[in-house]
C-alpha positions in Angstrom: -62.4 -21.6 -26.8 -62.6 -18.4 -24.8 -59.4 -17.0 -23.4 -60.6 -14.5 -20.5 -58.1 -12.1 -18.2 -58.4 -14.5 -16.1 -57.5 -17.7 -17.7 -53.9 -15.5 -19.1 -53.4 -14.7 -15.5 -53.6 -17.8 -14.5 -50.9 -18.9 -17.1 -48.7 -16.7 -16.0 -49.0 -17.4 -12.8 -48.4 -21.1 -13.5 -45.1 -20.2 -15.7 -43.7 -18.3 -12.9 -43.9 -21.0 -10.7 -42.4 -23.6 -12.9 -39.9 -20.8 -13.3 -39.1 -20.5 -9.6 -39.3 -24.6 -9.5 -36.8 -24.7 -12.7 -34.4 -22.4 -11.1 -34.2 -23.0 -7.4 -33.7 -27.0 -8.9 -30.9 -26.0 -11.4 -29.2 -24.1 -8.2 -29.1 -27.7 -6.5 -27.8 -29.3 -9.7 -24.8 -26.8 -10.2 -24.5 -26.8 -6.3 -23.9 -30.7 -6.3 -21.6 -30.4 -9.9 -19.3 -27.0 -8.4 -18.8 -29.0 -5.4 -17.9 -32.5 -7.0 -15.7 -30.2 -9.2 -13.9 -28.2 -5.9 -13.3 -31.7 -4.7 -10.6 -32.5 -7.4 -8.8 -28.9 -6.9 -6.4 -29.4 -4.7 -4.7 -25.3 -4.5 -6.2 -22.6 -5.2 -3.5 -19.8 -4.6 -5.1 -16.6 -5.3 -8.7 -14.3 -5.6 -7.5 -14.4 -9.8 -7.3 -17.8 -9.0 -10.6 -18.4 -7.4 -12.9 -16.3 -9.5 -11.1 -18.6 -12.7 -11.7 -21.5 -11.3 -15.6 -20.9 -9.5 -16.2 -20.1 -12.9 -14.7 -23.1 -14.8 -16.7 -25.4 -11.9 -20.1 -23.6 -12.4 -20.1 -23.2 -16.1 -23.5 -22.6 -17.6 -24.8 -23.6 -21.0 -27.1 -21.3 -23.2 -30.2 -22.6 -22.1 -29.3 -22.1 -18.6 -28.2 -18.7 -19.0 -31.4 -17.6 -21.0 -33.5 -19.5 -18.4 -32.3 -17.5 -15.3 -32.4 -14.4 -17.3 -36.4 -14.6 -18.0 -36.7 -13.2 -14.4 -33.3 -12.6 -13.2 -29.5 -12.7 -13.6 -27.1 -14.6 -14.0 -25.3 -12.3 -11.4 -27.2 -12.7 -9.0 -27.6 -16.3 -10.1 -23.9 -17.0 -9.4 -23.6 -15.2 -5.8 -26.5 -17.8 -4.8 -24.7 -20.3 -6.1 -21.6 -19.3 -4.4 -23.6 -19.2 -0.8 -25.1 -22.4 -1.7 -21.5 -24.2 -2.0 -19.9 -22.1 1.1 -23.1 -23.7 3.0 -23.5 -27.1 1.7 -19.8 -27.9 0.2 -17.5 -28.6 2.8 -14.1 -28.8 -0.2 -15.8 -25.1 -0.8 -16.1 -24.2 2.2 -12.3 -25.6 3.1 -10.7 -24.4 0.2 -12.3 -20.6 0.6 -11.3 -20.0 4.6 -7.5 -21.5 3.2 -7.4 -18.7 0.7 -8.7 -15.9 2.7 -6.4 -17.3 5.6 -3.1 -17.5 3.5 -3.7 -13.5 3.1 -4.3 -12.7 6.6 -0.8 -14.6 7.8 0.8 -14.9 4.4 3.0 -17.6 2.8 6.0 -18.4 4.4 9.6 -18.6 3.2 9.9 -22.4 3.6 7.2 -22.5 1.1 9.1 -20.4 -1.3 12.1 -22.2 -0.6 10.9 -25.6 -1.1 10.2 -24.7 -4.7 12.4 -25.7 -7.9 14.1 -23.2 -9.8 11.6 -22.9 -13.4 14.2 -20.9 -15.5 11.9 -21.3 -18.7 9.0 -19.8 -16.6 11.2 -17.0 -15.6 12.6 -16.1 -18.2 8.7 -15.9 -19.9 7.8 -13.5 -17.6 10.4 -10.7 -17.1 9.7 -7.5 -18.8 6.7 -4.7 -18.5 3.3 -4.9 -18.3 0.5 -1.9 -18.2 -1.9 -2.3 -15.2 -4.6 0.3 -16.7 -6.7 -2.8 -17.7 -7.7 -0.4 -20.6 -8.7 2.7 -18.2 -6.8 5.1 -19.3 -5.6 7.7 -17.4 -4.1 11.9 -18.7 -1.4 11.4 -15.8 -0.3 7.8 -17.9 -1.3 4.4 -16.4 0.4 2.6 -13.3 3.6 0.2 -15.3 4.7 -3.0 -13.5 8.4 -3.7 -14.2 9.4 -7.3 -13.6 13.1 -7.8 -13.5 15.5 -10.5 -13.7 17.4 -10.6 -10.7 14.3 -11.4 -9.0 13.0 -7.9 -8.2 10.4 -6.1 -9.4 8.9 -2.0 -9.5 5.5 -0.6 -9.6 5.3 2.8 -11.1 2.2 5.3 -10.6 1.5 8.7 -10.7 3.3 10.2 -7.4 3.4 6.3 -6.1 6.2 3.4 -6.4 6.5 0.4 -4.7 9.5 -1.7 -5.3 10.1 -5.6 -3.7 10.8 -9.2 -4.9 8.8 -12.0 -7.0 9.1 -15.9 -6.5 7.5 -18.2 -8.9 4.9 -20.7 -7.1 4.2 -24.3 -8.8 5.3 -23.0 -11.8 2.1 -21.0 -12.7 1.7 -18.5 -9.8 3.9 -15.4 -9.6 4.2 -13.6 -5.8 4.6 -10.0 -5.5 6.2 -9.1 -2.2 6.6 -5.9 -1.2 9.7 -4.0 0.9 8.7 -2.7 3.8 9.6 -0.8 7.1 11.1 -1.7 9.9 9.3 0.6 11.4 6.0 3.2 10.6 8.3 6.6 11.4 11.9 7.5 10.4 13.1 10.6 12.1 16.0 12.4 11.1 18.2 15.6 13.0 20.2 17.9 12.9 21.8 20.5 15.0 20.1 24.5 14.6 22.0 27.3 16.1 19.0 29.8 15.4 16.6 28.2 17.4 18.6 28.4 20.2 16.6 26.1 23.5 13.4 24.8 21.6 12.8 22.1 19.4 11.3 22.1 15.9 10.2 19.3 13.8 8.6 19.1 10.3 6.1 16.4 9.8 6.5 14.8 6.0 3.7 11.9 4.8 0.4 12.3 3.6 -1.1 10.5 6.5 0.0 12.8 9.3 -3.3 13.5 11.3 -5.0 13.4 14.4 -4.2 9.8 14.8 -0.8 10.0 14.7 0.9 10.9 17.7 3.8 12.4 19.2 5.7 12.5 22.7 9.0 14.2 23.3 11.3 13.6 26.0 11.2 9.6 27.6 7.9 7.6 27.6 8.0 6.8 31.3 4.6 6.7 32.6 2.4 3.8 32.2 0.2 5.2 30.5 1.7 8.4 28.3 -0.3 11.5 27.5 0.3 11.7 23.6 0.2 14.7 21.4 -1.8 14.8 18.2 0.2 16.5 15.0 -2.9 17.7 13.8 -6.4 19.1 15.5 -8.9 17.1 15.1 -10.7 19.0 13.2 -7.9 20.1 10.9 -9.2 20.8 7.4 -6.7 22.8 5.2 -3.2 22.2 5.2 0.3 24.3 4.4 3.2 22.7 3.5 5.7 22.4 5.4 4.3 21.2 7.8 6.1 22.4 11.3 5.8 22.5 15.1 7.7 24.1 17.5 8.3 23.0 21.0 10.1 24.6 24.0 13.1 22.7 25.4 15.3 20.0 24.0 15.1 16.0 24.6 16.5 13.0 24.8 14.4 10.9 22.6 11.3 11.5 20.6 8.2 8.8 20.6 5.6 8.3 17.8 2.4 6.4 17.5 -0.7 6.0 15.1 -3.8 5.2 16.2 -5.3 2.9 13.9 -8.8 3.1 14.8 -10.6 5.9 14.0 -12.6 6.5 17.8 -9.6 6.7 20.6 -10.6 3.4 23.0 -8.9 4.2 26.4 -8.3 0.2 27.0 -6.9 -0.6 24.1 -2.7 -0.3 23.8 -1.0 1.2 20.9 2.3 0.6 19.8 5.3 3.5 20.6 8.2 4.1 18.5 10.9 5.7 20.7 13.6 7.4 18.9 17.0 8.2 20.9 18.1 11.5 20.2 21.8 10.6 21.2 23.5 14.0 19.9 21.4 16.2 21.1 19.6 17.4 17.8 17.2 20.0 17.8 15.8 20.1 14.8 14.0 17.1 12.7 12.3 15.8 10.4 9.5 13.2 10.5 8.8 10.9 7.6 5.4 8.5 8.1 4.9 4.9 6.1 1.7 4.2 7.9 0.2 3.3 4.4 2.8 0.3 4.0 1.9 -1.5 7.2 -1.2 -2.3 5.0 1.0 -3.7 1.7 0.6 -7.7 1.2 2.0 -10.0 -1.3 -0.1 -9.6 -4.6 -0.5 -12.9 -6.3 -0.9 -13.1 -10.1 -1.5 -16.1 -12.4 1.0 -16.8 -15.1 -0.3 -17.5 -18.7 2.2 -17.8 -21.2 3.4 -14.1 -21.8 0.3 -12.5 -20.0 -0.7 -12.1 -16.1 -4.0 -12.2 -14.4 -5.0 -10.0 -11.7 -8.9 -10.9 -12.6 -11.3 -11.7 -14.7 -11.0 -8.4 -16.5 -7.4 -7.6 -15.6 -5.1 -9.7 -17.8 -2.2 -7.7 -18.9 0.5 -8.7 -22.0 4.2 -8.5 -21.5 6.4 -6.1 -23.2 10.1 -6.0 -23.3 12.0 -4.3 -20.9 13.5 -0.9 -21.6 16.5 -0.5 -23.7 19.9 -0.8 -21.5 21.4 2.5 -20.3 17.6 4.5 -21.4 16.6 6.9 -19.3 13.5 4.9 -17.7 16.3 1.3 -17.5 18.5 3.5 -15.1 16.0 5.6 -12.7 14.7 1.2 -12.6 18.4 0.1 -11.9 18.8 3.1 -9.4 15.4 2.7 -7.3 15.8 -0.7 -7.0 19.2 -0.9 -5.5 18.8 2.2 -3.6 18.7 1.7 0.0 15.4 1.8 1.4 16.5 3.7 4.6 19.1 6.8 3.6 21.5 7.1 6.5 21.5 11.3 5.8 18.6 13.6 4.2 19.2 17.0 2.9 16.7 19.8 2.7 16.4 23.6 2.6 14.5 25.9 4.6 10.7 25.3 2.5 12.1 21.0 3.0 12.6 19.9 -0.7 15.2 17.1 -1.0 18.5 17.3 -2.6 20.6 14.2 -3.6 23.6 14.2 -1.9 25.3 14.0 -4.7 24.1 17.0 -5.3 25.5 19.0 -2.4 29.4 18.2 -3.0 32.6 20.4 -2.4 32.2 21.7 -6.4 29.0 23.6 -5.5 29.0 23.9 -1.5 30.9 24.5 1.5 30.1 23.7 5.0 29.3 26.7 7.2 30.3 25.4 10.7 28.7 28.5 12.2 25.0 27.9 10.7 25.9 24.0 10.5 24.7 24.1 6.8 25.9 24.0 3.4 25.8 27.0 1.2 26.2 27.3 -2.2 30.0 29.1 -3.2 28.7 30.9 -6.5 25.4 32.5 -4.5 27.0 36.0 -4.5 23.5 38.0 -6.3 21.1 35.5 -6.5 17.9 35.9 -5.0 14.7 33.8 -4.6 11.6 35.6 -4.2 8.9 34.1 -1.6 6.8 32.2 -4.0 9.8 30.8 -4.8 11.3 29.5 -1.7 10.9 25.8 -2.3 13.4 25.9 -5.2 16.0 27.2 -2.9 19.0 25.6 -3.3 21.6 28.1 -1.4 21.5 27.0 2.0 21.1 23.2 2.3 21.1 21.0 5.6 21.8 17.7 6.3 19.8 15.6 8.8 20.7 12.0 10.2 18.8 9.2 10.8 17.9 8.9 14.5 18.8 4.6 14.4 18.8 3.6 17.9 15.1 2.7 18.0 13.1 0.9 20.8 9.1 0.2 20.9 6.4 -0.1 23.9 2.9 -1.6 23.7 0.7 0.7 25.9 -2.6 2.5 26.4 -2.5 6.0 26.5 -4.1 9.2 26.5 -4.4 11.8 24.2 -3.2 15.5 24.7 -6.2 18.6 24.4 -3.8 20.4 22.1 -1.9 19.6 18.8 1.1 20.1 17.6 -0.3 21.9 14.8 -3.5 23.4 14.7 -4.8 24.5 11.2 -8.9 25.0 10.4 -10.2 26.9 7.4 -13.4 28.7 7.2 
């Protein structure tokens, strides 16, 4: 028999189509078995969750496998597959809009509540975990400590997030993070050097042309708000300050949370009453945690599952009275919202314990602390931050009141820095 070119391309051509015949049919197959499988789960409580259990329902054999690969993957296989089931799979469908919905408003504390106490469970899963999955990082991986009286602490380089756990149906385990009350915290204090002006120092990463400032009363119905930063602000020097003549009665902030100003659309004002006449502040941002949700985990044994790829083993917690067991025992218990902050002039914090009647004395005059055994010493400029003999306390402006309306924005910033 004579085999020409064109008899092999005609095979090929015939075993491509019973390829794309072979595959588009086992896509209705594991359509039909992935949905009679999502018919008999009745929770599925998070993404961990999901990704577990779409695989478990569209498991393929060898031969399936090696029969998509011939021409494609098993990738791409599987994200057909999974818009096959959203389409045609109502128990899909149902079970995926529950799960992205349960994010979007959250679980409530009835749910929590309803729950029975698992003490084996709990006791199975207090201790530390790594969450490097394996990348490793020189500045040492992010640790998760969870702790036994039902709070827990993320540690990361220059980040930590503290909050509380709850155990769901025994196998799921609920991270939920503190957050503010509100996005700002503004703190004051009297300055006689400043004499009728006002001065405030901006501290957060996230202080930009979005977020916004207004001193004195927000009266008008829609206020004309001042950006901290220009626009097009591209080099920054810490501390960041700005200086204002006059003194007032409250101070309002805002973010914008969209990045293009809409003139229509209302944005949320946090007035701050400035009730003893302070004239001097400081301004600390947690725009970043209006973001935070609860991050849900599966439980296996004395492992957690935040994917897939991201299982984690537990560890025991550090030994009682260590060094790492009490800055857990103190960040956890501390108060999330200090009453008083202290700071020198370059605004590095000092512990309050810090600035006590052994070291300092109170300067009525200058209405700051100064350290008694400063006779001689001297801090050159480059070494400013490190300051520690003139400290000053600030107090936490706490009668706070909030407005929902549109506004405009001011021409100039507070602060106005642009690098060549």
């Amino acid at each position: 028999m004579r085999i020409t070119f064109l008899t092999i391309l005609g095979l090929l051509l015939f075993q491509s189509v019973i390829y794309a015949q072979s595959t588009a049919e086992l896509l209705k197959v594991k359509t039909i078995e992935g949905c009679d499988c999502f018919t008999q789960i009745d929770y599925i409580d998070n993404k961990a969750d999901f990704e577990i259990k779409f695989e478990d329902c569209t498991a393929l054999t060898k031969k399936e496998a090696a029969q998509i690969e011939k021409k494609g993957s098993v990738d791409e296989f599987k994200k057909q597959l999974q818009a096959a089931l959203s389409d045609n799979c109502p128990a899909f469908a149902s079970k995926l809009y529950s799960l992205r919905n349960s994010y979007s408003i959250g679980i409530p504390d009835s749910i929590y509540n309803a729950e029975p106490k698992c003490k084996s469970v709990e006791e199975e899963i207090i201790g530390q975990y790594s969450l490097s999955f394996g990348n490793h990082s020189p500045e040492g991986g992010a640790r998760l400590y969870v702790l036994p009286d039902y709070k827990y602490m993320i540690v990361a380089f220059g980040e930590l997030q503290v909050g509380s756990w709850k155990i769901l149906k025994e196998k799921y385990l609920h991270f939920i993070p503190k957050k503010m009350e509100y996005p700002f915290h503004v703190y004051g204090r009297f300055n006689p050097a400043i004499g009728d002006s006002t001065i405030t120092s901006f501290l957060g990463d996230d202080f930009s042309y979005r977020t916004l400032i207004h001193y004195g009363l927000v009266k008008d119905s829609q206020p004309n708000l001042i950006p901290i930063f220009n626009e097009e602000a591209n080099c920054f020097d810490f501390p960041y300050l700005g200086s204002i003549a006059g003194k007032y009665d409250e101070i309002a902030l805002a973010y914008q949370k969209r990045y293009e100003y809409d003139e229509n659309e209302p944005i949320d004002i946090y007035s701050f009453k400035n009730v003893n006449k302070f004239n001097d502040f400081v301004v600390l941002e947690y725009t970043d945690m209006e973001v935070l949700r609860t991050e849900r985990v599966n439980i296996q044994g004395d492992q957690l599952i935040f994917g897939l790829n991201k299982v984690t083993k537990r560890y025991p917690l550090p030994e009682v009275n260590s060094e790492d067991a009490l800055f857990i025992n103190e960040y956890t218990k501390r108060q999330v919202v200090l009453p008083e902050l202290y700071y020198n002039a370059m605004y590095r914090s000092f512990d309050k314990n810090q600035v006590n009647s052994e070291l300092y004395e109170f300067d009525e005059k200058l209405n700051s602390f100064i350290y008694i055994n400063g006779e001689g010493i001297e801090f050159s400029e480059s070494e400013e931050y490190t300051n520690y003999l003139v400290v000053n306390k600030y107090e936490l402006l706490d009668n706070v009141s909030k407005q929902t309306k549109r506004y405009s924005i001011a021409e100039a910033s507070i602060i106005y820095t642009v690098c060549e």
